[in-house]
Structures are given as C-alpha cells and as structure tokens.
C-alpha positions, 0 to 999 in steps of 0.5 A: 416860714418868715419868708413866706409871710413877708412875701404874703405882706409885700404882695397885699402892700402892693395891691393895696398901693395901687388901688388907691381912691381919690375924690374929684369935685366941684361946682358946675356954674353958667359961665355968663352969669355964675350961677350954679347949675343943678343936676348936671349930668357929670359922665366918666367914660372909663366906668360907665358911671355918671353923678349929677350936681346937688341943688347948689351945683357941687359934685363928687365922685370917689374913684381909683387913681388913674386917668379919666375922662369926664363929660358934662351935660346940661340941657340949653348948655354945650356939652364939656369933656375933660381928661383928668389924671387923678393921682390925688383928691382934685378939685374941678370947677366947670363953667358951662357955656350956654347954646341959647341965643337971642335973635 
C-alpha cells in the first residue's frame, strides 16, 4: 500500500515538475524615437495565441516552460521574430524598426 502511494505522489510530482508556467514580458517601442507602441500584435506560433500591448506598449503572456517563437506586428513597422527559450519568467523588450521613409 505504502509503495503504491509513493509511486501515486512521484508520478504527479513529476507531472507537476514539467509543467511549470513562466511569464514573458515587455515594452514594444519604435526604435528611432522610444515611444511605445500600442496594440501591437505579439503571435506565439506553438499555440496559436496572440497578445496585444496595452496603452503604454507593455506585454504579457503566461506560458508552459519551453521553446517558443514569437513574432511581432505593428502597422508602418517591419515585423519581428524571436525564438525564446523559457525556463523562467523573462523580460523582452522590443524595439521595432519603422518602414516609412521620406522621399
């Protein structure tokens, strides 16, 4: 009986130990003047999830530890990707670089 309990408790420990959840954040500004950007689209591939940046360009998303690959959107903006390896709450700022150009 006492086997069987630990085996039951080492089996959820583990499962419990692998799904561990981890915050990625940060600010999204343009890269020429460092002003935020809000509502820029922030996509994770692996989930199909996207999060957009509140009024003062901040972000934030819970996710499983892991590998993830984010891609940024902002209209005017060239688009950015990043792979990000999440073992522990990480904080990534993103500076966007602007497509318009005066001629």
């Amino acid at each position: 009986m006492y086997s069987r309990f630990l085996l039951s408790f080492f089996l959820l420990f583990s499962f419990i130990a692998n799904s561990q959840k981890v915050t990625i954040s940060g600010y999204v500004t343009d890269k020429s003047t460092g002003e935020n950007l809000f509502s820029c689209g922030i996509y994770v591939k692996e989930i199909k999830k996207t999060v957009y940046t509140n009024d003062y360009g901040f972000y934030s998303i819970t996710l499983d530890t892991g590998t993830y690959t984010l891609r940024v959107v902002f209209i005017g903006f060239k688009s950015f990707e990043a792979v990000a390896v999440l073992k522990k709450d990480t904080r990534l700022n993103i500076a966007m670089i602007s497509e318009a150009s005066l001629i």
